[in-house]
matplotlib code that plots the C-alpha trace (Angstrom):
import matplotlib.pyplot as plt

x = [0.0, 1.1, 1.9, 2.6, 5.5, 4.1, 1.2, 0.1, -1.7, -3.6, -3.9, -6.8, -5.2, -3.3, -0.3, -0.2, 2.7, 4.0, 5.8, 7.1, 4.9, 6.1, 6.5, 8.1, 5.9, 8.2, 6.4, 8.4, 11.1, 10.1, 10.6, 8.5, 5.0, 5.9, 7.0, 10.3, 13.6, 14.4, 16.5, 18.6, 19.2, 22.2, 19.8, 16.7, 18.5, 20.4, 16.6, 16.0, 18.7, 19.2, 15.1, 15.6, 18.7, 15.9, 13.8, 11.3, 10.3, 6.8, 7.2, 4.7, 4.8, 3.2, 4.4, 2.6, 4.7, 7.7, 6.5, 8.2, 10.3, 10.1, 9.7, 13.4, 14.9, 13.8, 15.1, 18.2, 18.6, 17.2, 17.8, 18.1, 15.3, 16.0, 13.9, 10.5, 10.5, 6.9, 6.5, 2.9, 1.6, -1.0, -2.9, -6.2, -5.0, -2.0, -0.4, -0.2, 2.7, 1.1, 1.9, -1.9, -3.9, -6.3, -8.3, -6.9, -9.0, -10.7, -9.6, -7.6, -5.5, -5.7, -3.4, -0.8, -0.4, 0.5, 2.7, 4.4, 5.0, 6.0, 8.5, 10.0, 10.3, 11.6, 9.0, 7.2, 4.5, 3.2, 3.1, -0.1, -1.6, -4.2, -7.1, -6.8, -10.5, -11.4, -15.0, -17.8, -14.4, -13.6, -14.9, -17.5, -16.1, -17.0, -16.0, -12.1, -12.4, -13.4, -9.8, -8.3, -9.5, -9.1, -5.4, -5.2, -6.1, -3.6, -0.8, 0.1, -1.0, -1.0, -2.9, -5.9, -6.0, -8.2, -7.2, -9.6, -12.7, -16.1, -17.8, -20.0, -17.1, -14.9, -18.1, -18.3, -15.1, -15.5, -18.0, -16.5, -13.1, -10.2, -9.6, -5.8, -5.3, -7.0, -5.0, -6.8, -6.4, -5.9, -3.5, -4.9, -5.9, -7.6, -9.8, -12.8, -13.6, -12.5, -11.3, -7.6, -4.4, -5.9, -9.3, -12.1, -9.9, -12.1, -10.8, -9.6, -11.9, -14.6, -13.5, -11.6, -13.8, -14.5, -11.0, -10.3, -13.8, -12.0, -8.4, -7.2, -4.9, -5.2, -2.5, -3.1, -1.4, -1.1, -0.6, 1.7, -0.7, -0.6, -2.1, -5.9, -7.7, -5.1, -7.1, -5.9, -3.3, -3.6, -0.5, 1.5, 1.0, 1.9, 5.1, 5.9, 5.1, 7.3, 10.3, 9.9, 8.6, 4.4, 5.7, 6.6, 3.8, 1.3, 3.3, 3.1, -0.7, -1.2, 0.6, -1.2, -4.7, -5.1, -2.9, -4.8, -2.9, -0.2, 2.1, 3.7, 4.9, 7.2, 9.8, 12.5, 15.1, 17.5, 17.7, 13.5, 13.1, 15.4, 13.3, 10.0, 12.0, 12.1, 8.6, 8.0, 10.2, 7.8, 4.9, 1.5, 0.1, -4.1, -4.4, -2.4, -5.1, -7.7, -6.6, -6.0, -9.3]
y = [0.0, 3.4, 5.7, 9.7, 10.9, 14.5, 15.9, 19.5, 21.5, 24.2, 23.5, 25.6, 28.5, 31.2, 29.7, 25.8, 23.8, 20.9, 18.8, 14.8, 12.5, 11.8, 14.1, 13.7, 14.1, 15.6, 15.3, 12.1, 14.6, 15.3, 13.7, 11.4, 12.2, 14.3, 16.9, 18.5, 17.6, 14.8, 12.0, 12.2, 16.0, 15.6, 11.9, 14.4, 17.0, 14.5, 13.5, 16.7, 17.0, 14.1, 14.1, 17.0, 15.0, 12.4, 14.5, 15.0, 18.7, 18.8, 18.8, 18.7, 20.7, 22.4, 24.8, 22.3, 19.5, 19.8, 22.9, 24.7, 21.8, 20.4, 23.8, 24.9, 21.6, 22.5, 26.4, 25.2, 21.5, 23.7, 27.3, 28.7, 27.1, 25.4, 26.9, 24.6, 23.4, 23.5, 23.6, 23.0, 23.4, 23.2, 25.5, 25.0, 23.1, 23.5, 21.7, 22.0, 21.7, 18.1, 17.5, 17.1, 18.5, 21.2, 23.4, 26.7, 27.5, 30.9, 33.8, 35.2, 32.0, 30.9, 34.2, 34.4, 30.4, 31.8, 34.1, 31.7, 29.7, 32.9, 33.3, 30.0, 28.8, 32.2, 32.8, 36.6, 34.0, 30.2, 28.4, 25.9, 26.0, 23.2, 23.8, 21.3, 20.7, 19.3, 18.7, 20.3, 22.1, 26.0, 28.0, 26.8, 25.7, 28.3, 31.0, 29.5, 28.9, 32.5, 33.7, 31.0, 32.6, 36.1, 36.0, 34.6, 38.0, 39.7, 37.9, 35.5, 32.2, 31.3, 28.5, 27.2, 23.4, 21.1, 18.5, 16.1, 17.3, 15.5, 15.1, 18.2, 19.7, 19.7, 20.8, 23.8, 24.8, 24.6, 26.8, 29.4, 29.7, 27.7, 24.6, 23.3, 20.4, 17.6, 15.9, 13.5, 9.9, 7.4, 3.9, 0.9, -0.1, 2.7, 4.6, 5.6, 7.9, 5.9, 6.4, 7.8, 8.8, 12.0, 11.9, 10.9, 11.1, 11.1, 8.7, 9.9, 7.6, 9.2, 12.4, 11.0, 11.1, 14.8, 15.4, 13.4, 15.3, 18.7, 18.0, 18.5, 16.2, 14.1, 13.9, 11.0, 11.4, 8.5, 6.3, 3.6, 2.1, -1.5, -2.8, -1.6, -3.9, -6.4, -9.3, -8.2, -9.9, -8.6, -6.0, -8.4, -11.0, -8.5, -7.3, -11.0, -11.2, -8.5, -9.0, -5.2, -4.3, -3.8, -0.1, 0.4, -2.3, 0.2, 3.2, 1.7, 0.9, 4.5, 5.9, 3.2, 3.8, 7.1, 9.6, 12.6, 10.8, 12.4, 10.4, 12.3, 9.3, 10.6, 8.5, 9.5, 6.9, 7.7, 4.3, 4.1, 6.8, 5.6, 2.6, 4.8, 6.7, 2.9, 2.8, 4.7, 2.4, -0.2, -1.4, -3.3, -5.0, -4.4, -7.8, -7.0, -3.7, -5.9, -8.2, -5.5, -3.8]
z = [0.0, -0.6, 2.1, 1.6, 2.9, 3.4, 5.0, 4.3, 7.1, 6.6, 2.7, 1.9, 4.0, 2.6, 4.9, 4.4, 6.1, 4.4, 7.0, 7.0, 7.9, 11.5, 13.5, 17.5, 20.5, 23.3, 26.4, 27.4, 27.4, 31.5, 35.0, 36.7, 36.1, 33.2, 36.0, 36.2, 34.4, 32.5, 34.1, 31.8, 30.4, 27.8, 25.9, 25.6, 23.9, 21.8, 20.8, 19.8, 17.6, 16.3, 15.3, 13.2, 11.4, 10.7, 8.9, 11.5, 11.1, 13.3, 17.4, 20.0, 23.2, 25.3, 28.6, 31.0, 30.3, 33.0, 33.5, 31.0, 30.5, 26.9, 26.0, 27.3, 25.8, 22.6, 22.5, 23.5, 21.4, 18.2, 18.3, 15.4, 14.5, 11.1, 8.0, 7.6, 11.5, 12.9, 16.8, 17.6, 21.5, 23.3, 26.0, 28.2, 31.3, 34.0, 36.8, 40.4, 42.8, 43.5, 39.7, 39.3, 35.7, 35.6, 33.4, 32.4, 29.8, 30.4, 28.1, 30.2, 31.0, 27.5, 26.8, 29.9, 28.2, 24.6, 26.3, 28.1, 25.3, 22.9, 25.8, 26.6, 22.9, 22.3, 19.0, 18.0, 17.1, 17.2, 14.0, 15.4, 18.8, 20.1, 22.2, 24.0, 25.5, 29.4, 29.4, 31.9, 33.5, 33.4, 30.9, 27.9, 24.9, 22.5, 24.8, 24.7, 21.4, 21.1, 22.8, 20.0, 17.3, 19.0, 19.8, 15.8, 14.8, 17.0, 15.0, 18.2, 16.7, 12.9, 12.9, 15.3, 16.2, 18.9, 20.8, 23.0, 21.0, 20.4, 17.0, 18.1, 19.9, 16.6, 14.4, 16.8, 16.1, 12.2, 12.2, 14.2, 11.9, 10.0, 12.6, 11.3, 12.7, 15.7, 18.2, 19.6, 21.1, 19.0, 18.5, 17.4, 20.8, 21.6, 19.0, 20.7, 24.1, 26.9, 30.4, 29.9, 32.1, 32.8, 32.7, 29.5, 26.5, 23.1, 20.4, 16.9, 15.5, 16.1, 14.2, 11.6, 8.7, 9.3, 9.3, 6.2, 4.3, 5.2, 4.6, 8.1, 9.6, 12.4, 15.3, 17.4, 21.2, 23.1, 20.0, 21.5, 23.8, 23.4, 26.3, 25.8, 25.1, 26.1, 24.5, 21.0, 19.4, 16.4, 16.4, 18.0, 15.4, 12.3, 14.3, 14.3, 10.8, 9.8, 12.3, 14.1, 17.1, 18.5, 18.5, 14.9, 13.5, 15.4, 14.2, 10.3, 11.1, 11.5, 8.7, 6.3, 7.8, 6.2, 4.4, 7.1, 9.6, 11.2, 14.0, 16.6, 19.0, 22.2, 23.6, 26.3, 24.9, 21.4, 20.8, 20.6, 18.5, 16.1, 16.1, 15.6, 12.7, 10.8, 11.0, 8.3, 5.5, 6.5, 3.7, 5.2, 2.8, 2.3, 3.4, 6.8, 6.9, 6.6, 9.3, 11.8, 10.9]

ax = plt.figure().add_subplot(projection="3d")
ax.plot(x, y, z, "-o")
ax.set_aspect("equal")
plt.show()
């Protein structure tokens, strides 16, 4: 089967961004808890660097993962930033000293986060920002989606993305301006709204065909999942086909299942990213599709 190695974002904007198709999720990159520094500070910014000699030119953060961590390892693994490299993050929740999550989505939070993360990344402005939605917590959807859209016209933020949204929740968003990009849960064991590490997560699945009727891609988070449900075998049984990993069979499944698909798995370990880097020279077969389908 043939799998693009691009994906464009934004491609009916006056701005589209034309990345490769895998990009590198840091927020591995933290302590325990995905709090505080990195065990091991020199390996995570080896990652960094050594991701953009892979090709990899889209990155994931956001100024609640350490705090303030992954974004502070990338400034100094990456600056200057090299021409083409997109650094996407993500605002609406926070941590407490208890390393807990909670919702920081009301306007005014929604902006001291995009200034936090102008600052720490060291950027006049933010090339993608998710939304990233906590449901029935802080302020209503629309009304942060409202700050989104408002701090776009200000020149902050180029381009609007969601992350955690509903069908409705995403629709919503379409019809209040250009929506970029979805990052939302999603693996091959888990592709629907389920109970997740921090709360309900909603599944990629369930937005996927919208994304792939309006040409926006889809970033699935927590993609290397293999446990849920742990009665399927089926991953297991193509990586044993194919001699690699359950990591990069599930990496490949992704990248085969639809060309609107775009991987951002995070590891804290070089020799594991190198591995996920592999994934993408690997070719499923439509039978193999249909077997993991």
């Amino acid at each position: 089967m043939h799998t693009p190695k691009t994906i464009t974002i934004a491609s009916k904007n006056k701005h589209p961004l034309t990345v490769n198709r895998l990009g590198y999720g840091t927020m591995r990159l933290t302590g325990e808890g995905i709090y505080g520094e990195p065990p091991n500070r020199p390996e995570a910014l080896q990652i960094l660097k050594q991701a953009i000699a892979g090709g990899v030119n889209f990155i994931d953060t956001a100024d609640y993962y350490g705090e303030d961590v992954t974004n502070r390892l990338i400034y100094e693994a990456l600056s200057p930033y090299p021409p083409g490299l997109v650094i996407c993050t993500k605002v609406g929740g926070a941590r407490k000293p208890d390393k807990s999550w909670i919702p920081f989505n009301r306007p005014e939070n929604l902006r001291s986060s995009i200034d936090n993360n102008l600052r720490t990344l060291r950027l006049e402005q933010i090339t993608l920002v998710h939304f990233r939605a906590i449901a029935g917590h802080g302020a209503p959807f629309k009304e942060s989606m409202d700050a989104m859209f408002e701090m776009q016209k200000e020149g902050k933020i180029l381009h609007v993305g969601v992350s955690n949204v509903t069908r409705d929740e995403l629709e919503t968003a379409m019809s209040m301006g250009d929506i970029a990009t979805v990052e939302n849960m999603y693996g091959h064991a888990q592709r629907t709204t389920h109970k997740g590490p921090h709360g309900d997560s909603n599944g990629g699945g369930e937005v996927l065909d919208i994304c792939e009727a309006n040409g926006i891609p889809l970033l699935p988070y927590f993609s290397l999942f293999l446990s849920m449900p742990k009665k399927d075998t089926r991953i297991a049984e193509i990586a044993k086909k194919y001699g690699i990993s359950e990591v990069q069979a599930n990496i490949a499944w992704l990248l085969h299942r639809s060309p609107w698909i775009l991987p951002i798995p995070g590891t804290s370990s070089l020799k594991h990213f190198e591995e996920n880097i592999k994934a993408t020279d690997i070719k499923l077969t439509e039978e193999d599709m249909k077997f993991l389908e």
